[in-house]
C-alpha positions in Angstrom: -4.2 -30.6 -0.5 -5.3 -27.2 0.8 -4.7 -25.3 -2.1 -5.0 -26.2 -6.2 -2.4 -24.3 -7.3 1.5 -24.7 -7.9 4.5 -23.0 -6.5 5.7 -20.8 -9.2 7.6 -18.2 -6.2 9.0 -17.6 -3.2 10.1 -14.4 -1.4 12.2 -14.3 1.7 10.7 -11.5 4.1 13.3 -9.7 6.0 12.0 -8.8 9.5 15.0 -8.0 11.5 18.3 -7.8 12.9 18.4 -10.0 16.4 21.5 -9.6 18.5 21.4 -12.4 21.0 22.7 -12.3 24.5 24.9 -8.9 24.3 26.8 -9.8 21.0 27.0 -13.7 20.9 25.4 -13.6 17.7 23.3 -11.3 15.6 20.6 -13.4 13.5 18.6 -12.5 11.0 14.3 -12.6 11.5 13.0 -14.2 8.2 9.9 -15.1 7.1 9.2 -16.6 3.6 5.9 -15.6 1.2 4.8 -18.1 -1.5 2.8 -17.6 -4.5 0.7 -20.5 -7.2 0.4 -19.8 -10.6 -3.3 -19.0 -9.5 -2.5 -16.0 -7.7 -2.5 -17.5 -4.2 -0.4 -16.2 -1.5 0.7 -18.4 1.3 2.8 -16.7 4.1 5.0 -19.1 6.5 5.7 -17.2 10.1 5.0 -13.3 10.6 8.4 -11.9 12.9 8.0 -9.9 15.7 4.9 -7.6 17.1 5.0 -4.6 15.0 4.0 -2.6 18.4 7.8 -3.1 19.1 8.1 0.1 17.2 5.9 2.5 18.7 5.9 0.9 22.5 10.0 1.1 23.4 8.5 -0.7 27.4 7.2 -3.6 25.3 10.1 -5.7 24.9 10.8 -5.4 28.7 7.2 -6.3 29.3 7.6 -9.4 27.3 11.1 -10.0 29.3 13.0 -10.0 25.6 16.2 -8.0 27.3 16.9 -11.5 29.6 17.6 -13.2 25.6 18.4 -10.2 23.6 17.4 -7.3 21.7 16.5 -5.9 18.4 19.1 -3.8 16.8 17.4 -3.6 13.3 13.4 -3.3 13.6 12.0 -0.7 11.0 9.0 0.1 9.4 9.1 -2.3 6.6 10.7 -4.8 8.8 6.9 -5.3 10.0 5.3 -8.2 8.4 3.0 -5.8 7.1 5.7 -3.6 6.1 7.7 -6.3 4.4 4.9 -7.3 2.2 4.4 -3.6 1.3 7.9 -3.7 -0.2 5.9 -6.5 -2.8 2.6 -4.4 -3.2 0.5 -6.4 -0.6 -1.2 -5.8 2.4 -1.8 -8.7 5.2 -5.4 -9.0 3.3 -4.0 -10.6 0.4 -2.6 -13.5 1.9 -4.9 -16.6 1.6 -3.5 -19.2 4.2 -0.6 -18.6 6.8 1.4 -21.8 8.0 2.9 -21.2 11.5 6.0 -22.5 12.2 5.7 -22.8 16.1 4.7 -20.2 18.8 7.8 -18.6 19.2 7.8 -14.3 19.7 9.7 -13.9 16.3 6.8 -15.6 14.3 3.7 -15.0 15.8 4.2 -11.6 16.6 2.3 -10.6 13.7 -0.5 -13.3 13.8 -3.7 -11.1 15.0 -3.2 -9.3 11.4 -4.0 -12.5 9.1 -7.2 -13.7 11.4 -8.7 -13.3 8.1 -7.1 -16.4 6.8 -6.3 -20.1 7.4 -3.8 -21.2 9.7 -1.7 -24.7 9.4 0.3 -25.7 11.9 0.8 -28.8 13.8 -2.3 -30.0 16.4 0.5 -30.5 19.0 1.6 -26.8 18.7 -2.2 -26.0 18.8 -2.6 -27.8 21.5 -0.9 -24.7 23.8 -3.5 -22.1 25.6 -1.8 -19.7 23.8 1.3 -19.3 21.7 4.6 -20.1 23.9 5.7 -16.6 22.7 8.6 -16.0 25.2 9.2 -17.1 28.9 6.3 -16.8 30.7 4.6 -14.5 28.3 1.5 -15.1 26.4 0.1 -11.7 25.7 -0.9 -13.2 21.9 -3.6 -15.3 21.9 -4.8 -17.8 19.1 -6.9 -15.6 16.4 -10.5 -16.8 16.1 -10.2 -18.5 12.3 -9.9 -21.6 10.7 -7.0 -23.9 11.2 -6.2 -26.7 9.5 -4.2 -28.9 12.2 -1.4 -31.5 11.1 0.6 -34.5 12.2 2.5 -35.8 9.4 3.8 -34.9 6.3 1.4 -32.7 4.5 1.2 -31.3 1.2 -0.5 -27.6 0.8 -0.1 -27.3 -2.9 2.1 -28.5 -5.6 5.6 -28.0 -4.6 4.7 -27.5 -0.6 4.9 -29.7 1.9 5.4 -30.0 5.3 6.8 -31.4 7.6 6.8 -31.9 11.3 10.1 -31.3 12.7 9.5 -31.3 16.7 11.8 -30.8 18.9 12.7 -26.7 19.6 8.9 -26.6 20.2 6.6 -29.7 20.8 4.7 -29.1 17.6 7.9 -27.0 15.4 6.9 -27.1 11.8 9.6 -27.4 8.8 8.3 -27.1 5.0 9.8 -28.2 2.0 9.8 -25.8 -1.5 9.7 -27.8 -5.1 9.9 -24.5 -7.6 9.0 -25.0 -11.2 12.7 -24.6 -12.4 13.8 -27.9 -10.6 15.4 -26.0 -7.3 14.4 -27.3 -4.1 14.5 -25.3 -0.6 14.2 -26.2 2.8 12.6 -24.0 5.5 13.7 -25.4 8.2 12.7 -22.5 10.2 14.3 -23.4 14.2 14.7 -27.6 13.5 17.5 -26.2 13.0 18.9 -22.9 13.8 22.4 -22.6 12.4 24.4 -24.6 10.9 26.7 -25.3 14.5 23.5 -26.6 16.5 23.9 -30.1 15.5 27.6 -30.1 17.0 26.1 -28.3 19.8 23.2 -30.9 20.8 20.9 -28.8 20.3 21.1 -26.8 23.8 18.5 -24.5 23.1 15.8 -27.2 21.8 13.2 -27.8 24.6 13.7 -31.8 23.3 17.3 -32.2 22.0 16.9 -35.9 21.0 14.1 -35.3 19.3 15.6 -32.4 17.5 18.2 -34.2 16.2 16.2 -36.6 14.9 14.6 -33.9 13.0 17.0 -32.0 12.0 18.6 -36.0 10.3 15.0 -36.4 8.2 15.3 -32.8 7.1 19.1 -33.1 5.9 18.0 -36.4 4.6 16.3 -34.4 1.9 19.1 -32.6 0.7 19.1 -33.4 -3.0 22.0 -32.4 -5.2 21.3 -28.4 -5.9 19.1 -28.1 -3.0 19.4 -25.3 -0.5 18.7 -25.7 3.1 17.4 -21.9 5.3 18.3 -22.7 8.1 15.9 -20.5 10.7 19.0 -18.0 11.9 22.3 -19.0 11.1 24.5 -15.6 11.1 26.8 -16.6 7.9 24.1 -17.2 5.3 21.4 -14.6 6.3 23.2 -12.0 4.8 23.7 -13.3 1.6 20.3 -14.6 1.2 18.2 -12.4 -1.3 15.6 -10.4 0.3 12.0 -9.2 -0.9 11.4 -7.7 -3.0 13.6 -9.8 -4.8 12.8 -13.5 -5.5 14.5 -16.8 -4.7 
């Protein structure tokens, strides 16, 4: 393990409002901050670049209008911002575990340099995050990473889980909190709820998606809850920080 502590908390970060392709779907931006009972803060995936809000060329630059655009980006929507809404800066998170290289979670990274990154060694393995398209204005901060290829606990009650498929190296984790619920992150393994049915056209390795996506549903105890990373239907009735799980 990485960490000594337990899970006793996790908050769901709400970092914007995507709508994809000119109104095919608008999806939710989430990112998830986890506490131990000895005050440690782990943050999975950090949304978009918070320049998005003072640069209105950015998005072009990065060719976002080809996929979509953001309709909902404030302030607080910033993973800086949304850990404001819970009293924190980036400098209090201890270790960050990346998801995969996508724009929506690494566009935050350079801020928590000051702290561990996990992610997989295949996702690592990139030049540079896959961001979006041909894009890779981000590259990997200078810091420690702790690089995986199986199953991994970080703490008590957090593991994770490779889950390639959308990316190479796609990261999933799996949350045991102390009053017995258990959560999935699947983060993109899978998107929303259709992709299954839908062979997972947007994955850069369907099959291997799908075989994925099986092991995480495979987990699915009784009670259990499965995020999926942007599925329309349950993003808005998913509670927000600064409310808990």
């Amino acid at each position: 393990m990485i960490l000594s502590g337990k899970i006793t908390r996790l908050h769901i970060l709400d970092l914007g409002l995507f709508d994809v392709r000119g109104g095919e779907r608008l999806i939710g931006i989430p990112a998830y901050l986890m506490e131990t009972d000895l005050g440690q803060r782990i943050l999975m995936d950090t949304g978009f670049p918070p320049d998005y809000l003072t640069d209105p060329d950015r998005p072009e630059k990065d060719g976002l209008p080809r996929f979509g655009r953001l309709i909902d980006f404030r302030p607080d929507q910033t993973a800086e911002g949304a850990l404001a809404l819970l009293g924190l800066t980036p400098q209090d998170i201890d270790l960050v575990i990346l998801s995969h290289g996508h724009i929506d979670h690494v566009g935050s990274l350079p801020l928590f340099a000051h702290a561990p990154i996990v992610m997989t060694t295949r996702e690592r393995a990139e030049p540079a995050p896959l961001y979006f398209g041909s894009a890779r204005p981000i590259p990997w901060p200078e810091t420690t990473y702790h690089l995986i290829d199986g199953d991994t606990p970080i703490c008590n009650g957090l593991t994770l889980i490779p889950t390639p498929g959308h990316t190479p190296g796609h990261l999933s984790a799996l949350v045991d909190l102390p009053d017995g619920r258990r959560v999935i992150l699947a983060a993109d393994a899978i998107n929303r709820a259709s992709e299954p049915a839908e062979a997972f056209a947007d994955s850069m390795d369907p099959a291997a998606s799908q075989a994925s996506a099986d092991r995480l549903l495979s987990l699915l105890t009784p009670g259990a809850t499965l995020i999926y990373g942007h599925e329309p239907s349950q993003w808005p009735a998913l509670p927000k920080a600064p409310q808990p799980w």
